[in-house]
N, C-alpha and C positions, 0 to 999 in steps of 0.2 A: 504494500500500500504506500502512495507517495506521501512524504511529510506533510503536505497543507492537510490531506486526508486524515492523518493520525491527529493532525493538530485541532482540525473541526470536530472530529467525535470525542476528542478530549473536551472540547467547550462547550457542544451540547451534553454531558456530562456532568461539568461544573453546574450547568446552566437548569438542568433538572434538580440536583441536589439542593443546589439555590431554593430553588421556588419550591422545591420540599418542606423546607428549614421554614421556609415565610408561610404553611398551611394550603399549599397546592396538593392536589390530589391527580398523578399525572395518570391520564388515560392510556397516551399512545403516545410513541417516540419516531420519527425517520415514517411515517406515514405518507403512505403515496397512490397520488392518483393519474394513474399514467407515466409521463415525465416529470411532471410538478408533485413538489413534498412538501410537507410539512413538520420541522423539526418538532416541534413537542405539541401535544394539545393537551389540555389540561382544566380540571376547574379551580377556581380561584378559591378564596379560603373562605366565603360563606357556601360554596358549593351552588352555587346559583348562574355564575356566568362564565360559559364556558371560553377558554381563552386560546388561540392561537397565536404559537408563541414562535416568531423567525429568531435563531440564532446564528450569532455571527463574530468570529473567532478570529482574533490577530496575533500576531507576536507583537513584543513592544518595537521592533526596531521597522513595523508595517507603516507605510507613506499617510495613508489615508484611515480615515476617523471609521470601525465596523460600521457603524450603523447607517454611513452612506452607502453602503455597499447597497440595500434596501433599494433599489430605484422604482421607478414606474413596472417596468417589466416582473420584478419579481412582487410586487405586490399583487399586481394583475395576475398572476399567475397563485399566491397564496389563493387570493380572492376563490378564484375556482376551483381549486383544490379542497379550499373552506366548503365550499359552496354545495359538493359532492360529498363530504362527508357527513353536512348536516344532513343532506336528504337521504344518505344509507344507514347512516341510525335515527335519523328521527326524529332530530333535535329540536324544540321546543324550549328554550332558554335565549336570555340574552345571548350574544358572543362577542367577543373583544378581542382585537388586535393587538399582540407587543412585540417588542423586540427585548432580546437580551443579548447585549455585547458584553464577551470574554475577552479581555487583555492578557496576557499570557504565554509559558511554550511551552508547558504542561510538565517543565520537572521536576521531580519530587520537590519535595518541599515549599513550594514556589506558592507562593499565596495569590490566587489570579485576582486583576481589579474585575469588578461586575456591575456592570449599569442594567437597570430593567425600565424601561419607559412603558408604561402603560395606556392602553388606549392609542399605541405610536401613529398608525395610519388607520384609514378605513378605504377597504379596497374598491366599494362603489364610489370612490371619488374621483378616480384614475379611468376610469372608462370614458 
């Protein structure tokens, strides 16, 4: 596996553990519909809104800020991937968009920084 690969499932990782620790209840991880995925889904710590959650994983010595990485295209793409899973199970709840960026290069010890924006995009606004 190529290093950026070891280094993304290390930060969705982090990135679930995180939202563990804060009262998330994780569903489903690396979820996929088609080509488009969705790194974690989860509900939030009253258990009422379900949340889709983009992670996005850098080393520190990375040019660019993770959570630009987010642009139009992949959101548009979350969006339908969202979109398809509400309708194969079911869903009847709010749902909410975030992003969690991991800073990091996953070796031991290494304490990653972690940002979690909530609510970051809504994908029916890119259409």
């Amino acid at each position: 596996m190529a290093q950026h690969n070891d280094i993304g499932k290390w930060g969705e990782e982090v990135a679930a553990n995180y939202l563990r620790k804060k009262g998330y209840t994780i569903r489903d991880t690396n979820w996929r519909c088609g080509h488009r995925d969705i790194d974690i889904i989860a509900l939030d710590e009253s258990l009422r809104t379900l949340v889709f959650v983009e992670v996005k994983t850098r080393t520190p010595s990375y040019v660019q800020r993770p959570e630009e990485a987010v642009d139009r295209q992949k959101i548009r793409n979350i969006g339908l991937a969202a979109n398809a899973y509400v309708k194969m199970n079911r869903i009847a709840m709010p749902l909410r968009f975030d992003i969690v960026t991991v800073v990091g290069s996953g070796n031991d010890g290494e304490t990653p920084v972690i940002e979690h924006w909530e609510d970051a995009f809504n994908p029916m606004l890119v259409y």
